[in-house]
KENU-115998 format. One record per residue (C-alpha): residue number from 1; residue in three letters; x, y negated, z negated. Coordinates in steps of 0.5 Angstrom, whole numbers, plus 500, padded with zeros to 3 digits. Layout:
residues N
 resi resn  xx  yy  zz
  NUM  ALA   X   Y   Z
...
end
This chain:
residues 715
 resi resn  xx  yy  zz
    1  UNK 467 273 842
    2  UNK 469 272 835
    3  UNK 477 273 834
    4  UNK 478 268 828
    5  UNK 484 265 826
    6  UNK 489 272 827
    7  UNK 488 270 835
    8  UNK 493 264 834
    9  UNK 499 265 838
   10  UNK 504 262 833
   11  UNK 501 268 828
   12  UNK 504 273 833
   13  UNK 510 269 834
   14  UNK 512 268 828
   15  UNK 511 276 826
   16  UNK 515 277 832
   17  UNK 520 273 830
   18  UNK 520 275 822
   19  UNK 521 282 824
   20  UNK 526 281 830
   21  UNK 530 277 824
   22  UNK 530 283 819
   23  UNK 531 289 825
   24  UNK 538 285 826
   25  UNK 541 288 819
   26  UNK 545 292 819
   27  UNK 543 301 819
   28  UNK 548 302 815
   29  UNK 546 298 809
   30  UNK 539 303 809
   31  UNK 544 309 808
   32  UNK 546 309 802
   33  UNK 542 306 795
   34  UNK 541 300 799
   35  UNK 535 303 802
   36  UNK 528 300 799
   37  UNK 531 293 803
   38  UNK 527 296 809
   39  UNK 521 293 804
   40  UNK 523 285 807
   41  UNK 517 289 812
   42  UNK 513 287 808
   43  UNK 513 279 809
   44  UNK 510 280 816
   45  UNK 506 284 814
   46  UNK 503 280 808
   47  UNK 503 274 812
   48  UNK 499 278 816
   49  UNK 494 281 811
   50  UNK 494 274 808
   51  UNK 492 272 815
   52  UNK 486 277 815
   53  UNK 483 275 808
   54  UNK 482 267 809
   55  UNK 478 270 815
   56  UNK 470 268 813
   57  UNK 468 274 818
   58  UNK 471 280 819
   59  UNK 470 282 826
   60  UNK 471 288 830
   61  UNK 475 284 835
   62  UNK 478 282 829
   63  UNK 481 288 826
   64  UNK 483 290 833
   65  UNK 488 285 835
   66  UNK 489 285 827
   67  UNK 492 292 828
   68  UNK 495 290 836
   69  UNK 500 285 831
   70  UNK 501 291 826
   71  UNK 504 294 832
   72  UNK 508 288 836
   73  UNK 512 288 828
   74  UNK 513 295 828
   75  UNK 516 296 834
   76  UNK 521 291 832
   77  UNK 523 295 827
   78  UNK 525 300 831
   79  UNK 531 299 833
   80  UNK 534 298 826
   81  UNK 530 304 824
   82  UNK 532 309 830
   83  UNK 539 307 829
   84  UNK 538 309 822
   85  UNK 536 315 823
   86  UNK 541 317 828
   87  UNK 547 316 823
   88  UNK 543 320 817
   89  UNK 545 326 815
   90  UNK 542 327 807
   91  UNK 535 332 807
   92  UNK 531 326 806
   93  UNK 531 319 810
   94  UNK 528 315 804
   95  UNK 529 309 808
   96  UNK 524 312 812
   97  UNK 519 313 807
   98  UNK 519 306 804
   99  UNK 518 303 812
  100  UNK 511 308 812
  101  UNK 509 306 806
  102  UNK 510 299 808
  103  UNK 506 300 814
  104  UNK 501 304 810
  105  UNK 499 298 807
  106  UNK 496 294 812
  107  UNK 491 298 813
  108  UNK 489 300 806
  109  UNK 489 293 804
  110  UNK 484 290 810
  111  UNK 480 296 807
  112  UNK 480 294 801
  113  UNK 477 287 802
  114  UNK 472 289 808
  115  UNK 469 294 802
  116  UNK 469 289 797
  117  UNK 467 283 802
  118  UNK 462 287 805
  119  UNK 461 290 813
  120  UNK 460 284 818
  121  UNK 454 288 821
  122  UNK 452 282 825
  123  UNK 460 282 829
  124  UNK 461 289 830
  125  UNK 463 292 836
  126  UNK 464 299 839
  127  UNK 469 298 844
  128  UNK 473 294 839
  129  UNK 473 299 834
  130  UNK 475 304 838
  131  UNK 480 300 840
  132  UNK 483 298 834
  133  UNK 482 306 832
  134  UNK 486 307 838
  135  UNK 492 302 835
  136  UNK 492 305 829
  137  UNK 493 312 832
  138  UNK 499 309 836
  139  UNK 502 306 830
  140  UNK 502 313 826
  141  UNK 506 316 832
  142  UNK 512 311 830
  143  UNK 513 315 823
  144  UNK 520 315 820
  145  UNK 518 320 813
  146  UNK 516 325 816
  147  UNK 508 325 816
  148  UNK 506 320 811
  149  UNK 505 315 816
  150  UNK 502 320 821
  151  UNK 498 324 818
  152  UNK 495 319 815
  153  UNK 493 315 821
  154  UNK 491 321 825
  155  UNK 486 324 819
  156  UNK 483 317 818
  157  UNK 482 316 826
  158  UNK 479 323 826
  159  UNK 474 322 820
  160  UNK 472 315 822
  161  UNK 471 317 829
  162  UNK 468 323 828
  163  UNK 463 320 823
  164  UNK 461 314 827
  165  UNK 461 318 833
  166  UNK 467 315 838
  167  UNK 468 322 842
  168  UNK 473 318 846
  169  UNK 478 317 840
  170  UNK 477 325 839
  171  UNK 478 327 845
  172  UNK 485 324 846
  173  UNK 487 325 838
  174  UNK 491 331 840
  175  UNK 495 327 845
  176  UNK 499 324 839
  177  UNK 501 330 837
  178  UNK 506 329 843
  179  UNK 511 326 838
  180  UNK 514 331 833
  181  UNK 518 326 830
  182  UNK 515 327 824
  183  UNK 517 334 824
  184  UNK 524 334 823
  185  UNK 528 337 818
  186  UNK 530 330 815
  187  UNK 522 329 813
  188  UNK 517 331 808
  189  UNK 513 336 812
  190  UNK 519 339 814
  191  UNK 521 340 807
  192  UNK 515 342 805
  193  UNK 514 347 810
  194  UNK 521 350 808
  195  UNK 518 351 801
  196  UNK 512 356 804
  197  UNK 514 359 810
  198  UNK 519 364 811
  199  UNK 521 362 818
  200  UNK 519 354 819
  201  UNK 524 353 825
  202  UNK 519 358 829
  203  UNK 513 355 826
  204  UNK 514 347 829
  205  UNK 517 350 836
  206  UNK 513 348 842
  207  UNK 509 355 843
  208  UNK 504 351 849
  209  UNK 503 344 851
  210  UNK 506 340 846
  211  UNK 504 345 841
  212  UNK 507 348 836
  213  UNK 503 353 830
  214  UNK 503 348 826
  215  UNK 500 342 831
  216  UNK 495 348 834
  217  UNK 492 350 827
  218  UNK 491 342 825
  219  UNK 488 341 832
  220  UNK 485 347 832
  221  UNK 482 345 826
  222  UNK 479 338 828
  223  UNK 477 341 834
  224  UNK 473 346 831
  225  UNK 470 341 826
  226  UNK 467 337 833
  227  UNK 465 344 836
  228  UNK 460 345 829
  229  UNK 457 339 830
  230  UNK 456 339 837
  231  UNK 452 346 835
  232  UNK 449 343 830
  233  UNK 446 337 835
  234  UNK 445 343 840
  235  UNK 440 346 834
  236  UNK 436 339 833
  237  UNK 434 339 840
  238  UNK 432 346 840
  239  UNK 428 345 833
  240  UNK 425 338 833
  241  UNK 424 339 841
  242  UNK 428 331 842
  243  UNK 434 330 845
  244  UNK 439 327 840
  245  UNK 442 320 842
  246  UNK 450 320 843
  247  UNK 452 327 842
  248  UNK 457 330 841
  249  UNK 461 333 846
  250  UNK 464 340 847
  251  UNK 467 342 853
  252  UNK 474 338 851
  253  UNK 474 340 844
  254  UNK 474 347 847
  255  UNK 479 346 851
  256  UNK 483 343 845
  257  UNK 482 349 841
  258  UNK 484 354 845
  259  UNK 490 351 847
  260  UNK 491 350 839
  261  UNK 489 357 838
  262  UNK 494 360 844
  263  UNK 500 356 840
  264  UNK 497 359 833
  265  UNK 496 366 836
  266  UNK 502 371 837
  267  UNK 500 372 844
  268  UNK 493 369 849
  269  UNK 490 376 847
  270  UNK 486 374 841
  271  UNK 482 369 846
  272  UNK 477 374 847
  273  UNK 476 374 839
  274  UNK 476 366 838
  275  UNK 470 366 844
  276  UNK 467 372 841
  277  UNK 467 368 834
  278  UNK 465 361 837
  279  UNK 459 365 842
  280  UNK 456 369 834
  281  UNK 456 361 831
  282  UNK 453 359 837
  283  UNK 448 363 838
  284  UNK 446 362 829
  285  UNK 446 356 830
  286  UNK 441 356 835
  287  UNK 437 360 833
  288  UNK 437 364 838
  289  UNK 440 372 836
  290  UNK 438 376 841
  291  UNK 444 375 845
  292  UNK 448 378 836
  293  UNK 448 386 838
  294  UNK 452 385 845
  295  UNK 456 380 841
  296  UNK 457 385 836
  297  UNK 459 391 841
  298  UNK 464 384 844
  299  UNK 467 383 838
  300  UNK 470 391 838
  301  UNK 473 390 845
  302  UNK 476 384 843
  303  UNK 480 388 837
  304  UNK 482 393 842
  305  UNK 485 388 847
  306  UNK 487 383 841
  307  UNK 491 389 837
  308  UNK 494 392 844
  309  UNK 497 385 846
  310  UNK 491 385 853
  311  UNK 491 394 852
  312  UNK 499 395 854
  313  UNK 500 398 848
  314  UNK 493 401 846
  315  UNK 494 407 842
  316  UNK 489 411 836
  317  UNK 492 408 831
  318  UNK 490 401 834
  319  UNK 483 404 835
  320  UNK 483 406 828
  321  UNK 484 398 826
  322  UNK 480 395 831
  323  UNK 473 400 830
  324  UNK 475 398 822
  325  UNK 476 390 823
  326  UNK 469 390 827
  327  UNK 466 395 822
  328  UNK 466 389 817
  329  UNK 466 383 821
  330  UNK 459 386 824
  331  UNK 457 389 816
  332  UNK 457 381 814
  333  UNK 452 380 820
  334  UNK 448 385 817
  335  UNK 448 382 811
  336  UNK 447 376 813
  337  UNK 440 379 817
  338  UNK 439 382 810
  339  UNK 439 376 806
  340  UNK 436 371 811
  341  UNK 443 367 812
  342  UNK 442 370 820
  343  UNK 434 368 821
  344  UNK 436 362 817
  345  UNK 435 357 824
  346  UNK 430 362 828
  347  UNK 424 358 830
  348  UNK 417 361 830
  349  UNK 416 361 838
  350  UNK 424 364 839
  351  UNK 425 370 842
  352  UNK 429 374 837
  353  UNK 422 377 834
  354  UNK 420 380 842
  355  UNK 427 385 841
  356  UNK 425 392 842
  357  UNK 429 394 836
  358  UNK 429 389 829
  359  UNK 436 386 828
  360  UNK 438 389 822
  361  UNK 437 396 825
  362  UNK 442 395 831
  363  UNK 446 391 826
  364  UNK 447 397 822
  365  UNK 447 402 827
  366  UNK 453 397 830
  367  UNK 457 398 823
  368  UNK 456 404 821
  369  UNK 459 407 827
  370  UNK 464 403 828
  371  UNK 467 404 820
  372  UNK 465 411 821
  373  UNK 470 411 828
  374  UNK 476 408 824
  375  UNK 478 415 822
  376  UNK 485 416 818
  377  UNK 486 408 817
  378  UNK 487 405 810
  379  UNK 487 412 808
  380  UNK 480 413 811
  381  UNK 476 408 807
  382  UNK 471 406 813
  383  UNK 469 413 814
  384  UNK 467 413 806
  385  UNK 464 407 806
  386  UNK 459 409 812
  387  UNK 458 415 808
  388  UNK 456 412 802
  389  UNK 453 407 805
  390  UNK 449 412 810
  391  UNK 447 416 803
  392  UNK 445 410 799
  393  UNK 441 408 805
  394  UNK 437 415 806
  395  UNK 435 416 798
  396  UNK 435 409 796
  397  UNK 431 406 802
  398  UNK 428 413 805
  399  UNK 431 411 812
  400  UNK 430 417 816
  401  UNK 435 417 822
  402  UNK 440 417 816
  403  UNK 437 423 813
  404  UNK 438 427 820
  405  UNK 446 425 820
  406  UNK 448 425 813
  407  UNK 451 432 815
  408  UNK 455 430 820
  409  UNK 457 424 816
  410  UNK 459 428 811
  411  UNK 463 433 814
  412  UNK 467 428 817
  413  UNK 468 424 812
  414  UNK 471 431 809
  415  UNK 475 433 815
  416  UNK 478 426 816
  417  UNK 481 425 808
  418  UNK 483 433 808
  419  UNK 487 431 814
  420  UNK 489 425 812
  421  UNK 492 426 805
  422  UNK 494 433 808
  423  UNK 490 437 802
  424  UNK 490 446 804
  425  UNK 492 449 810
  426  UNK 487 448 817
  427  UNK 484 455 816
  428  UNK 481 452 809
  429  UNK 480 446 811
  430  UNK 475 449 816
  431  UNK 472 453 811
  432  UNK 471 447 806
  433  UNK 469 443 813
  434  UNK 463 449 815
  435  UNK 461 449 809
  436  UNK 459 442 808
  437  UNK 455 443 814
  438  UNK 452 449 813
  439  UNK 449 447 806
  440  UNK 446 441 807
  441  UNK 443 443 814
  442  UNK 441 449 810
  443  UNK 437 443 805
  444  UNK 434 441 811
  445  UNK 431 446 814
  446  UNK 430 448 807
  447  UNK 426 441 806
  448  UNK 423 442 813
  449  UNK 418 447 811
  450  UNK 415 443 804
  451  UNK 411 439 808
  452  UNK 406 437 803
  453  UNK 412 435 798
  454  UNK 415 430 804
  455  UNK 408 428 805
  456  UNK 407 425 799
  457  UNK 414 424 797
  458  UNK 415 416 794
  459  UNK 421 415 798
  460  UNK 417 415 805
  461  UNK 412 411 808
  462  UNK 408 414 815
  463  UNK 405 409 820
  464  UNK 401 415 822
  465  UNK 400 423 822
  466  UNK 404 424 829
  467  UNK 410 420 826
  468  UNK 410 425 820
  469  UNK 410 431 823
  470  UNK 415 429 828
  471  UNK 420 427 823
  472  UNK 419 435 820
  473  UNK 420 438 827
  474  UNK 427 433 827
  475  UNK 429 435 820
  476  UNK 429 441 821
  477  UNK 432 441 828
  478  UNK 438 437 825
  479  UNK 438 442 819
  480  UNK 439 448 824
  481  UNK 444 444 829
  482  UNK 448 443 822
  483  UNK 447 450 819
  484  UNK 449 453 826
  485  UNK 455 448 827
  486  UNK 458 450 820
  487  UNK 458 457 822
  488  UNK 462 455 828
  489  UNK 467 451 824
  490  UNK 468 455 819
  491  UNK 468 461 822
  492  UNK 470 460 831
  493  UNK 477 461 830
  494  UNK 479 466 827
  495  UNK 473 471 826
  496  UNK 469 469 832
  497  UNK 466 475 831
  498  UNK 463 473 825
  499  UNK 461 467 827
  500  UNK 457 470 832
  501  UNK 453 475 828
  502  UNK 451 470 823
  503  UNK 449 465 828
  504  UNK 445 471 832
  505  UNK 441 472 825
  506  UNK 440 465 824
  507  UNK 437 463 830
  508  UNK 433 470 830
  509  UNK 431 468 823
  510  UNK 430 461 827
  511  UNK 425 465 832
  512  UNK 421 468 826
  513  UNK 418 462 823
  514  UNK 417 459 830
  515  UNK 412 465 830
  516  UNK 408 463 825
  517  UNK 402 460 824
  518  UNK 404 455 819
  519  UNK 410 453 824
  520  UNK 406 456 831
  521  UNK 406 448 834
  522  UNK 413 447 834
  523  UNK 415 450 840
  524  UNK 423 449 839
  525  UNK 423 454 834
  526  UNK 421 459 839
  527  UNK 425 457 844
  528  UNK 432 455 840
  529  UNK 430 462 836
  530  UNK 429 467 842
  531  UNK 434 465 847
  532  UNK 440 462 842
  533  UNK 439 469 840
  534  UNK 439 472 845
  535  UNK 446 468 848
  536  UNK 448 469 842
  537  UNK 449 477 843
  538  UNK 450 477 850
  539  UNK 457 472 848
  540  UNK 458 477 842
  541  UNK 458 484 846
  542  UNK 463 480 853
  543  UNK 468 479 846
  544  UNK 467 485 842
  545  UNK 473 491 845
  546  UNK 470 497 842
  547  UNK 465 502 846
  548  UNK 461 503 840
  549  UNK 460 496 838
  550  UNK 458 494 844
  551  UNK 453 500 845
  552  UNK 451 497 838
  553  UNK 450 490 841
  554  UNK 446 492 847
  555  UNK 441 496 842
  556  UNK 441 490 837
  557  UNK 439 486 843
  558  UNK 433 491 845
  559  UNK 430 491 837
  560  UNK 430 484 838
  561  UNK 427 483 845
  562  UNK 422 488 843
  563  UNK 421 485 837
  564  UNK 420 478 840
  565  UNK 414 482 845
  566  UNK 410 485 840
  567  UNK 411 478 837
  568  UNK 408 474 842
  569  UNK 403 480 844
  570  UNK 400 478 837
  571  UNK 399 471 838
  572  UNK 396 471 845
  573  UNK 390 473 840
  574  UNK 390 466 836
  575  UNK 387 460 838
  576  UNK 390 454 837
  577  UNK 385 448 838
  578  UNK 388 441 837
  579  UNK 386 435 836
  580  UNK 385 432 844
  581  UNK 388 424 841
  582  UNK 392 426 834
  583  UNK 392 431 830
  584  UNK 388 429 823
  585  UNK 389 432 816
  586  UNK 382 435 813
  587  UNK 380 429 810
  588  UNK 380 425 815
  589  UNK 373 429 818
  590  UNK 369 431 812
  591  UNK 366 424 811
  592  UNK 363 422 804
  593  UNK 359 417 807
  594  UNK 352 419 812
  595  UNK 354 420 818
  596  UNK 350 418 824
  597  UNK 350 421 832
  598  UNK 354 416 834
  599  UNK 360 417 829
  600  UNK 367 419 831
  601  UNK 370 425 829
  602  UNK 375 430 830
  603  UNK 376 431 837
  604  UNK 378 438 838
  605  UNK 383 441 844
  606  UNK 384 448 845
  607  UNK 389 451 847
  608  UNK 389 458 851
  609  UNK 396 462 852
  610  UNK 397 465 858
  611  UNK 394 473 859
  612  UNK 396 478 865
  613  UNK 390 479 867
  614  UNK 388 479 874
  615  UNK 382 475 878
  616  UNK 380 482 879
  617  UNK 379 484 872
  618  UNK 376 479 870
  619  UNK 371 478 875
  620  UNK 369 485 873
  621  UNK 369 483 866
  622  UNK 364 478 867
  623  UNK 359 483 872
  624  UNK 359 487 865
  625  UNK 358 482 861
  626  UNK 353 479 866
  627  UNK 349 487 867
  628  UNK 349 487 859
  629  UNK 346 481 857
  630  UNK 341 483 863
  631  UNK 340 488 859
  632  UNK 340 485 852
  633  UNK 335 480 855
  634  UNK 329 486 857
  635  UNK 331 488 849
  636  UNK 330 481 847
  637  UNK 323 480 850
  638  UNK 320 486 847
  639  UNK 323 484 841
  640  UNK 320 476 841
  641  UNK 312 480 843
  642  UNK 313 484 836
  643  UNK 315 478 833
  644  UNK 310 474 835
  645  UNK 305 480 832
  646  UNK 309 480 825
  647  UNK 310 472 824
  648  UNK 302 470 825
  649  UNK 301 474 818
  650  UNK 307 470 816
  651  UNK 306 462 813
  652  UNK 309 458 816
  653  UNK 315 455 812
  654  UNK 317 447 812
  655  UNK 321 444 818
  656  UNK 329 444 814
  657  UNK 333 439 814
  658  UNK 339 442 817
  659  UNK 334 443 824
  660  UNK 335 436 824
  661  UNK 342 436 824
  662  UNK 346 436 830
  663  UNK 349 441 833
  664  UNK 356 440 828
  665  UNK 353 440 822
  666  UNK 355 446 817
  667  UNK 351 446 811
  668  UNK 356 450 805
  669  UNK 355 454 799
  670  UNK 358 449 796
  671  UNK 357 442 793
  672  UNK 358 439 800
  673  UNK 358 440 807
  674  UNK 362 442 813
  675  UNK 361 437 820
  676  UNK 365 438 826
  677  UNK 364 434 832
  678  UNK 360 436 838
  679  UNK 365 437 843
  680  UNK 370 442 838
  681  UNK 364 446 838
  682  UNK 364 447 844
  683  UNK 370 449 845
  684  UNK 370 453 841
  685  UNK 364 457 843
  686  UNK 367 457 851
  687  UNK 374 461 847
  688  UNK 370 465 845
  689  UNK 365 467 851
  690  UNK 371 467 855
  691  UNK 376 472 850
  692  UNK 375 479 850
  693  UNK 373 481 842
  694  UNK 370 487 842
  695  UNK 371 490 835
  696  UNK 373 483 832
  697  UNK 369 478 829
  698  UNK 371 469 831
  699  UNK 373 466 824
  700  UNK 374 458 824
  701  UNK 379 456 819
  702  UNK 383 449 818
  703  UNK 392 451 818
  704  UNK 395 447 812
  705  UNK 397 441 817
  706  UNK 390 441 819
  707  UNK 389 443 825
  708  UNK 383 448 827
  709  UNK 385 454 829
  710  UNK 381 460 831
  711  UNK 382 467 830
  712  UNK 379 473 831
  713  UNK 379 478 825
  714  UNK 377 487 825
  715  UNK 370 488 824
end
């Protein structure tokens, strides 16, 4: 092994002797001007950094036993400079300052002159550096100025460590803080901290362990460099699929940090915010965020406990904070999956991209609910903000979910800042809140009904037809939920009656459309129209007192109930026939092209309504018919006799083209022709043979959603 010529024993000696000789002076010379004679320190130490210069090779066994002198010197200076310190009684022990910058200057100075000589890589050895480190960290806890020495040694033992991957040295650095010396009100640290907190008595008391919030927010710092290195290491054996030599470690550090958070924190109840922190670096720096959106829904519940000291004391208010707190924490994470930072490690095979619903769309669903639910806090600034944000999203981005709920939205919003800054009574509020509800739910309905605009509008981009017409359905849905709410709202309290009617008139309103052809597949508007109304009116005629309005009441409800019949009477003649796989638009069954037998088409669905009519009568229905056709038969034959008289003096014309169609083929009067597939005429043939039609003629028509549709006209 290579010690050098700093192993000899007459060196230790000697520096041992040096320095007991100093330590015999008596403290109260360093009290007063005096002070700087602390410096005669500086003879064994130059003696020793002399020594190391002469070496040829600077070894790690060397630098060991180096820094192991270091500290046989300091430790004879402690007894003079512990009773120096004891009799101190100024703000600042300068004495002390002058002894940390004399023992600071060792190891600077073999820095110094390994940098310029250059590393001996070929006498390096891991064990003896770790135990020099050791030393060094050893020495800093002897510090007498308040933190020059410690912080020093402790920052330059971290770094190299941390650096030249020692984990031992950073698992057992926050052990040093065990000497508090440091922090004392006679040093630098303490004077400093003075300037800047308000409380410093309570900021260096031990809260946990040796731990005060000032030694907890260091370590916790270092702990937490420690942790993001051993993510990163955790994230290259995932993407280059091998396994990194000498990692970094995790679980010491955690538990480090946790102790340091627990001295920081005003109580362990923000913990559960620290691992949920931890748990959404850790999944970002993997890679993997499958596990973000239940992270998201954590990070909201550790608001909750960590604002509710652990729930005691857990009130609105605080859930007002804690939704507003998580909203812009889980904003930032959707803003991070916008800009690409969140996906910035996903390997190709993870299996972020096999989540049912994209990130983002969870993401933002997480935001805007939790910034819509902080109600009155700061004033109402996250319900504003999710309003907005939920405007710009349904205009600027054409996000249909955002279009359906922008009333709520916006009805609450108006509620929450009228009720917040207390602006009108509560009958006005109500009004202006009803209000917002029913004009935006009456532009939906309204908006519903102009499918070709929404159709062709640049603002929405459809996967198919089935998707649009969901979409209207749901619009106009939404827009008949929100119309009806406002009423409610503005009205339900204090003029019930009110409410009432006009909800009846809505909902027959309602019922109508849903009646209409253009309108005859939405069947909600049938059932939501005729049977809203109807409870409407039974509720208004229990609360009505007066015998002439109830009587009024019942009449109306008969009107309606009879109107509804005759309605659905009407339509029993109107045959819907649909699509058998998905409703298409005209265009996508008149073909520009040849089409061939085997060509696909329009696949056509009809969809009888109910009769009352018996088995019995139709049986007899069909004996007529059948006795009639035998009839019609006799008829005919006579008739085909005549003609075969007539057509032998008739020439005979050309085969026509059309003949060779097949059945669906329909030749127009226009510049192009009509072909329908074969299984929608047939269909619509067995409607006809088994719809009784006397007296009306069958007409095949396409609706403006293009479905074909079959009606039966008067003659």
């Amino acid at each position: 092994r290579s010690y050098g010529t700093i192993a000899r024993p007459s060196l230790a000696f000697s520096l041992l002797a040096i320095s007991i000789g100093i330590s015999t002076l008596d403290h109260t010379v360093l009290l007063n001007s005096n002070y700087y004679i602390v410096g005669l320190y500086l003879l064994p130490i130059s003696l020793l950094i002399y020594e190391v210069y002469r070496m040829d090779v600077i070894s790690s066994q060397s630098r060991a036993l180096g820094t192991f002198m270091l500290l046989i010197i300091a430790g004879a200076s402690m007894p003079l400079m512990v009773d120096a310190r004891m009799a101190h009684t100024g703000e600042l022990f300068k004495a002390g300052i002058v002894w940390d910058l004399v023992f600071l200057l060792a190891p600077v100075a073999v820095h110094t002159i390994i940098t310029k000589r250059g590393l001996d890589t070929d006498v390096l050895n891991r064990s003896a550096d770790q135990v020099m480190l050791g030393g060094l960290l050893i020495l800093g806890m002897f510090d007498q100025s308040g933190g020059l020495l410690f912080l020093t040694m402790y920052g330059l033992v971290g770094y190299t460590a941390f650096k030249y991957r020692h984990h031992v040295l950073s698992c057992i650095a926050p052990i040093a803080f065990i000497s508090d010396y440091w922090l004392e009100n006679h040093g630098l640290a303490y004077s400093l901290l003075d300037n800047v907190l308000s409380d410093v008595n309570g900021a260096i008391d031990t809260t946990i362990l040796w731990f005060s919030e000032v030694t907890g927010i260091i370590v916790g710092m270092h702990m937490m460099l420690i942790l993001s290195a051993s993510l990163f290491d955790l994230r290259s054996n995932v993407k280059n699929d091998e396994i990194i030599e000498n990692p970094y470690p995790w679980a010491i550090p955690v538990v480090w940090f946790l102790f340091a958070t627990a001295a920081v924190l005003p109580t362990a109840s923000w913990l559960p915010l620290i691992a949920v922190l931890f748990g959404i670096v850790n999944s970002w720096i993997r890679g993997d965020l499958t596990l973000i959106p239940l992270l998201s829904v954590a990070l909201i519940f550790s608001f909750f406990i960590g604002f509710s000291d652990g729930l005691n004391d857990f009130n609105g208010a605080i859930f007002g904070e804690s939704m507003l707190w998580s909203g812009i924490l889980i904003f930032g994470l959707w803003l991070s999956e916008q800009r690409g930072i969140l996906r910035m490690n996903v390997s190709e095979d993870s299996k972020t991209a096999e989540m049912d619903l994209p990130l983002e769309a969870q993401l933002r669903f997480l935001a805007m609910a939790s910034l819509l639910l902080s109600f009155n806090v700061f004033g109402g600034i996250g319900m504003i903000a999710a309003s907005a944000w939920a405007t710009q999203d349904a205009f600027q981005k054409g996000n249909k979910i955002s279009i359906l709920f922008l009333p709520l939205l916006h009805g609450l919003t108006v509620g929450n800042e009228l009720s917040t800054f207390d602006v009108l009574d509560e009958s006005m509020r109500s009004i202006l809140v009803g209000s917002v509800f029913f004009i935006e739910g009456a532009a939906l309905i309204v908006y519903s009904s102009k499918t070709d605009l929404i159709y062709d509008s640049k603002l929405f981009s459809w996967e198919n037809d089935e998707e649009f017409f969901s979409f209207v359905e749901y619009m106009g849905f939404a827009g008949v939920i929100s119309a009806l709410t406002g009423v409610i709202y503005a009205l339900g309290e204090e003029q019930t009656k009110l409410a009432l009617f006009i909800t009846t008139a809505l909902l027959t309103a309602l019922a109508v459309t849903g009646f209409d052809s253009k309108h005859s597949h939405v069947r909600w508007r049938r059932a939501l129209g005729v049977y809203g109304s109807m409870i409407s009116l039974i509720i208004l005629f229990n609360i009505i007192e007066s015998t002439i309005f109830q009587s009024l009441t019942i009449v109306l409800m008969g009107l309606l109930a009879l109107g509804y019949g005759f309605i659905y009477q009407q339509r029993r003649h109107t045959i819907d026939v649909r699509d058998t796989e998905e409703v298409h638009e005209l265009n996508t069954w008149i073909e520009e092209v040849e089409v061939t037998q085997e060509a696909s088409g329009l696949m056509a669905k009809i969809e009888t309504v109910k009769t009352d009519d018996t088995v019995e009568e139709i049986t007899e229905q069909i004996e007529e018919v059948a006795e009639e056709m035998e009839e019609i038969a006799e008829e005919m034959e006579e008739i085909t006799e005549e003609m075969e008289t007539i057509a032998k003096a008739i020439p005979v014309p050309k085969p026509v083209k059309a003949l060779e169609k097949d059945e669906g083929f329909i030749e127009t009067l226009q510049t192009f022709d009509v072909r329908m597939p074969p299984q929608a005429i047939e269909q619509i043939k067995r409607t006809i043979a088994m719809t009784p039609h006397e007296g009306f003629n069958p007409v095949v028509r396409v609706n403006m959603l293009g479905q074909i549709v079959l009606d039966f006209e008067p003659k």
